[in-house]
Backbone as CSV, one residue per row, in Angstrom:
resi,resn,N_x,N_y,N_z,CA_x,CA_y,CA_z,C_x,C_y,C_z
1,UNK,-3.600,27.317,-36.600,-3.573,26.859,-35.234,-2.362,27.477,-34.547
2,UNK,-2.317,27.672,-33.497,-1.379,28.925,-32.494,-1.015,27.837,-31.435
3,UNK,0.491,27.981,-31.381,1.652,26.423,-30.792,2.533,27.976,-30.130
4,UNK,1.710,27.385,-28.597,2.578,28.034,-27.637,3.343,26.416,-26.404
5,UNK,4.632,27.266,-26.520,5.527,26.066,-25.607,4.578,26.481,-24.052
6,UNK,4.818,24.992,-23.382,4.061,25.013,-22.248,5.435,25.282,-20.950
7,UNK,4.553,26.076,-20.078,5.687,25.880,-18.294,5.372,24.996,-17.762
8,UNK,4.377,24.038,-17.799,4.229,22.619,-16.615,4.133,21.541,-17.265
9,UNK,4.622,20.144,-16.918,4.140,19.084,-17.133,2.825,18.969,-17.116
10,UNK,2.227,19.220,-16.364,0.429,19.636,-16.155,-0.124,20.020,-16.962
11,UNK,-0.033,20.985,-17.170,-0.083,22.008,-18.054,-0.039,21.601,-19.462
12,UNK,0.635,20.830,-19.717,1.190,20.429,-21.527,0.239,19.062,-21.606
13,UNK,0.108,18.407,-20.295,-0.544,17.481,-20.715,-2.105,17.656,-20.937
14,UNK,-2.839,18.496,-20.204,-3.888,18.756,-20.724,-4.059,19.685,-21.678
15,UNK,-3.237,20.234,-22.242,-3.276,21.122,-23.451,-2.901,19.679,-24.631
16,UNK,-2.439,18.804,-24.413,-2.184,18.494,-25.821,-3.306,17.774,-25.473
17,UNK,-3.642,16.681,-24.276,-5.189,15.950,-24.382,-6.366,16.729,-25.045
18,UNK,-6.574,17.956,-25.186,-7.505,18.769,-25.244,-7.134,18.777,-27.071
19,UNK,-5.743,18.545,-27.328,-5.630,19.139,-28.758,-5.360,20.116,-29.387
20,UNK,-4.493,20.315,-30.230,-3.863,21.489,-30.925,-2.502,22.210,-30.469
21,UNK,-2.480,21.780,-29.432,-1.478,22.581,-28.822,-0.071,21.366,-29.112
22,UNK,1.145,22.151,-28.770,2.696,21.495,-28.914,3.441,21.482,-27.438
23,UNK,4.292,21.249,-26.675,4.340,21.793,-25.774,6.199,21.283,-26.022
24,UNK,7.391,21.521,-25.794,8.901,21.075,-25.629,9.071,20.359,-24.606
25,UNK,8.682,20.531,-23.423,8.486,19.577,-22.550,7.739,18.091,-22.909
26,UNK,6.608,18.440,-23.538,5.934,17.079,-24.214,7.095,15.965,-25.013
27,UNK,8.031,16.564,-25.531,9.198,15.886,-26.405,9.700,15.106,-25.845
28,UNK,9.750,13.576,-26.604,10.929,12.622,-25.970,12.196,13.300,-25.533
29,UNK,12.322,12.856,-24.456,13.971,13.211,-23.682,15.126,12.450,-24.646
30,UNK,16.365,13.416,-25.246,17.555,12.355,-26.071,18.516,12.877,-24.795
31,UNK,18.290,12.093,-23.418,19.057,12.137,-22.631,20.675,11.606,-22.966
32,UNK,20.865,10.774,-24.494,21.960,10.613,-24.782,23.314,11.576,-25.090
33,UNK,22.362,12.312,-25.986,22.791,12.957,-26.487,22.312,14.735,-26.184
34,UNK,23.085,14.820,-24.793,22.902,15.984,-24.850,23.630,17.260,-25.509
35,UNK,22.599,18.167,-25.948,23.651,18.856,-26.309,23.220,20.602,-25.623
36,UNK,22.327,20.969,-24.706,22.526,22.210,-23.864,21.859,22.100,-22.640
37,UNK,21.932,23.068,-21.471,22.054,22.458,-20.510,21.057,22.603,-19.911
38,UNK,19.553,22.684,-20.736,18.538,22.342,-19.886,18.014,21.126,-20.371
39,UNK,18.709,20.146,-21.120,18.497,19.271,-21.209,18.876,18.009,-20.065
40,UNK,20.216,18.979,-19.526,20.674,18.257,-18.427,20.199,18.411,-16.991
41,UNK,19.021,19.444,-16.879,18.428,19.836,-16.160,16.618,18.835,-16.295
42,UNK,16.510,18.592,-17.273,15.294,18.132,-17.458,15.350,16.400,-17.147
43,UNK,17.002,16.210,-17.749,16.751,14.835,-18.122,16.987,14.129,-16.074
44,UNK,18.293,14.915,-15.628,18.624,14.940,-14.487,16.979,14.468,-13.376
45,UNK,15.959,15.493,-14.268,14.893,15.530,-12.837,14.217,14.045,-13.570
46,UNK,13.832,13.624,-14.866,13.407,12.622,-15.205,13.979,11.229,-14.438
47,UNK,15.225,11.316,-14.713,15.992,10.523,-14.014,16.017,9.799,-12.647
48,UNK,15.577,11.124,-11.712,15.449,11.343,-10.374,13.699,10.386,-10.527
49,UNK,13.128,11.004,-11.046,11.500,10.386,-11.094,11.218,9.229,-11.531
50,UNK,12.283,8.489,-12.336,12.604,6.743,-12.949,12.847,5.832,-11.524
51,UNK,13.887,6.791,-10.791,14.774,6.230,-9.963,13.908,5.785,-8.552
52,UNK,13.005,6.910,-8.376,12.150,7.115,-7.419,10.810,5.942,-7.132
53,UNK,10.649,5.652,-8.559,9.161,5.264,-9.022,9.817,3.488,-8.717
54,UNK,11.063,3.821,-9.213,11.506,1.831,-9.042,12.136,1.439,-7.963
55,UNK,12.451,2.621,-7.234,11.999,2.570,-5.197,11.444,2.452,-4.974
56,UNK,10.002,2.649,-5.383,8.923,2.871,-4.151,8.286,1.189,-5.229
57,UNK,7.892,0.557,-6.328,8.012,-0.639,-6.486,8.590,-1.392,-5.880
58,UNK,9.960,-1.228,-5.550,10.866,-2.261,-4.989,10.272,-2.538,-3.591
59,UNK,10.038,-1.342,-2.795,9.720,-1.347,-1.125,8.564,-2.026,-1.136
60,UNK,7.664,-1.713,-2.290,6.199,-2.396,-2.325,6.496,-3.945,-2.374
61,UNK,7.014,-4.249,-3.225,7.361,-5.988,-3.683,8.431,-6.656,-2.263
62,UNK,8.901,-5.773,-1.672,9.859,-6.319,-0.280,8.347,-5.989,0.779
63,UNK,7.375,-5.222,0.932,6.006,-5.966,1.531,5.780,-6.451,1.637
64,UNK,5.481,-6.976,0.200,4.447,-8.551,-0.286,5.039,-9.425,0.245
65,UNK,7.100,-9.486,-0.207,7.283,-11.001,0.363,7.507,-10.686,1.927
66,UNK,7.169,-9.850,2.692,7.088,-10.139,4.153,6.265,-10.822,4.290
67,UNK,4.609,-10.354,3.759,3.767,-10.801,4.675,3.576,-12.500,3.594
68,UNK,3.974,-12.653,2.612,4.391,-14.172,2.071,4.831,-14.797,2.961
69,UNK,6.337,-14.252,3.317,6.953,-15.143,4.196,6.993,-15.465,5.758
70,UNK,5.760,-14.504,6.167,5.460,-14.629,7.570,4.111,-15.140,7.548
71,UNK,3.324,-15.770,6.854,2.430,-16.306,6.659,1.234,-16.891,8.173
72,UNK,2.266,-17.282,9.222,1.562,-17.977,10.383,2.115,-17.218,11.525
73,UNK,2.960,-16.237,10.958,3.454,-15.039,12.633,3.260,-14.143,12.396
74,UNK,2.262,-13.675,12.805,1.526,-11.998,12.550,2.218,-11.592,13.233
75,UNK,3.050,-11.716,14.323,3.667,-10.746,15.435,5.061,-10.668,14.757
76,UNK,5.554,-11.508,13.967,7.365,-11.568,13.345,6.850,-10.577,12.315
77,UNK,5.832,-10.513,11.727,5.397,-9.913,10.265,5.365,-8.685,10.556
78,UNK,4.786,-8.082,11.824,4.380,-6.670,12.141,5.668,-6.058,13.019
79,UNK,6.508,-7.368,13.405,7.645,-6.341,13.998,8.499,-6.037,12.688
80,UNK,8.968,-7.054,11.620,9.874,-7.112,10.528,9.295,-5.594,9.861
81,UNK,7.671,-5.168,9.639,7.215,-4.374,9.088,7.781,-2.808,9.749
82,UNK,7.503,-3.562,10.698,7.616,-1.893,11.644,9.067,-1.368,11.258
83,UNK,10.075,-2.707,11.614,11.618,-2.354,11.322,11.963,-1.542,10.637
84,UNK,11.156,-1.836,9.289,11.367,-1.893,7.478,10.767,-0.333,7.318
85,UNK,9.352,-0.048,8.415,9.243,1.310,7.821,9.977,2.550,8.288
86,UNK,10.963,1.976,9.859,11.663,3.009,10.550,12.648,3.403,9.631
87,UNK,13.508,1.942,9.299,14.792,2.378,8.282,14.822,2.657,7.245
88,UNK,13.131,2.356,6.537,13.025,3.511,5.061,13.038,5.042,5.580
89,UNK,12.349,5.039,6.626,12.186,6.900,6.470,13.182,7.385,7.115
90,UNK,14.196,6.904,8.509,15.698,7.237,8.017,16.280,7.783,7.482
91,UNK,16.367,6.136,6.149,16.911,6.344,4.846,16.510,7.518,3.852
92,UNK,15.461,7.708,3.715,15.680,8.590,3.184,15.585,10.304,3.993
93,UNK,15.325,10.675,5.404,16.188,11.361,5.501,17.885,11.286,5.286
94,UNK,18.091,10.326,5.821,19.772,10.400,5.108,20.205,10.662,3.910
95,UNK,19.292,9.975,2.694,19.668,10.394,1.344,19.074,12.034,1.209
96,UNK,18.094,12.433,1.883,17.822,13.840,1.528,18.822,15.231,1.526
97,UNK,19.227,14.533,2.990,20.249,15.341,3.836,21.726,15.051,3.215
98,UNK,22.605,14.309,2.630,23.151,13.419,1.723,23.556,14.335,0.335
99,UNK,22.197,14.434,-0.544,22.256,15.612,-1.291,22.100,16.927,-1.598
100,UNK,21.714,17.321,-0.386,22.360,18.504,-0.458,23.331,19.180,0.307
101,UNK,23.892,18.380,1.033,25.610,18.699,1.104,26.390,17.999,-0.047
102,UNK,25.725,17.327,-0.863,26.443,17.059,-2.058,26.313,18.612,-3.392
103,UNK,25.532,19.281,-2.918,24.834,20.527,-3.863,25.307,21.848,-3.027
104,UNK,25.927,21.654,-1.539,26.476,22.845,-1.087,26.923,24.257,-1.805
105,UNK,28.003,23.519,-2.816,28.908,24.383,-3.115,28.073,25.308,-4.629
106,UNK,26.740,24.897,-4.813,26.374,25.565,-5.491,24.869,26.424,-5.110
107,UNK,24.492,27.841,-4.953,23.766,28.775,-5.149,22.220,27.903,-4.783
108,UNK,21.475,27.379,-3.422,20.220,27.097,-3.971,19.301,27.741,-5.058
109,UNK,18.398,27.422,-5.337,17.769,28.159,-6.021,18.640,28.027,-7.981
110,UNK,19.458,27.831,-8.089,20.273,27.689,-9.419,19.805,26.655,-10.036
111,UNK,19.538,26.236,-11.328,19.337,25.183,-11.776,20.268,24.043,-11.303
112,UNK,21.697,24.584,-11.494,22.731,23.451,-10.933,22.749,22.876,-9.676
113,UNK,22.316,23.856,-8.837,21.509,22.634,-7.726,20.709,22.130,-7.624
114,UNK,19.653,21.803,-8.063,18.820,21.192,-8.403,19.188,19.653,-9.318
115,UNK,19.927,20.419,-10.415,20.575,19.580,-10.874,21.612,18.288,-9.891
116,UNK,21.896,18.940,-8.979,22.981,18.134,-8.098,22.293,17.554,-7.659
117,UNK,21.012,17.937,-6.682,20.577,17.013,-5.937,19.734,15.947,-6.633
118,UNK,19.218,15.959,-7.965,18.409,15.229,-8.413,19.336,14.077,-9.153
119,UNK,20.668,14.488,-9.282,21.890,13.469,-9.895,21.763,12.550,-8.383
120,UNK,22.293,12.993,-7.190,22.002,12.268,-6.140,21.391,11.219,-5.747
121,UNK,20.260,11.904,-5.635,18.797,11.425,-5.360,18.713,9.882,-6.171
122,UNK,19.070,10.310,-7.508,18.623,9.228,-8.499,20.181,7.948,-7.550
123,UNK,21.043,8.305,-7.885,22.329,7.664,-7.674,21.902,6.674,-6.209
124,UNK,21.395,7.360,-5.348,21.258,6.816,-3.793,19.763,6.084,-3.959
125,UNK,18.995,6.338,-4.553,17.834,5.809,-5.185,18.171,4.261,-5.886
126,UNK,18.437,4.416,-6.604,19.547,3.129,-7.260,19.622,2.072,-6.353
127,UNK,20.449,3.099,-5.767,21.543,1.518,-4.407,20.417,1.190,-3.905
128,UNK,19.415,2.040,-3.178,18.865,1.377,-2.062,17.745,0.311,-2.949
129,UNK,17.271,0.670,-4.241,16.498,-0.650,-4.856,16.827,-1.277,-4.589
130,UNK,18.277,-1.489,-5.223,18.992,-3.038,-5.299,19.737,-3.415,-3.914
131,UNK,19.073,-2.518,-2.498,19.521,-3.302,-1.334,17.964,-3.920,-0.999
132,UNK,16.817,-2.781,-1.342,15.489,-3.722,-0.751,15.255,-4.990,-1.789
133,UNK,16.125,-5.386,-3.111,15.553,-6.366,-3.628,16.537,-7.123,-2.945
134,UNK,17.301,-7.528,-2.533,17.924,-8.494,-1.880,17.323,-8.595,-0.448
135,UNK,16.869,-7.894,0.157,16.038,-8.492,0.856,15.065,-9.634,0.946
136,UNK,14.902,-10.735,1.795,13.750,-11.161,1.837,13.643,-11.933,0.582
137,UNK,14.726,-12.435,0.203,14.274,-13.249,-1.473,13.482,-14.027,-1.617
138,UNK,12.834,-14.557,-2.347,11.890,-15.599,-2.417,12.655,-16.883,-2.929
């Protein structure tokens, strides 16, 4: 059997669904323990995609308890909503714009920027969870 490393997440995943194939990307991440630096490149974008995924949960679950807690004012519910979707997309122009003047000083196109902005991303990702879960508590 012939074990070629894969270039896409895509890519590796339907090659190993299909069978036979190996892919390095397929490999658990030992984001602990790194030891070269496309590990810090891989784990960096994983990171960014953890960070992302338990944003966009969080914004979902600060929804629900709007329209929970506006239960009998459709008009408080749809202005609070409207608020909520101006200052997410804002926000994250600000965090976009954010990291990469945090990635300036390095070469676009370089892994290390990439790397920068996805250290970012994740970092500003973070905060803002734990500002939409304080929102709106139940």
């Amino acid at each position: 059997m012939h074990h070629q490393p894969c270039r896409s997440s895509l890519v590796c995943a339907l090659l190993i669904g299909l069978g036979g194939w190996t892919c390095a990307q397929a490999a658990p991440l030992d984001c602990v323990n790194i030891s070269v630096s496309e590990q810090v490149e891989r784990c960096a974008r994983q990171d960014k995609e953890l960070a992302d995924n338990a944003l966009n949960q969080s914004y979902q679950a600060l929804l629900g308890r709007v329209h929970t807690q506006y239960p009998s004012h459709m008009l408080q519910e749809q202005e609070y909503l409207s608020k909520l979707r101006n200052a997410q997309r804002a926000w994250i122009k600000y965090r976009d714009h954010t990291c990469v003047l945090e990635a300036f000083e390095v070469e676009p196109g370089k892994p290390a920027h990439a790397t920068l902005i996805n250290l970012c991303v994740t970092r500003l990702s973070k905060e803002r969870t734990r500002y939409l879960e304080q929102l709106l508590p139940e």
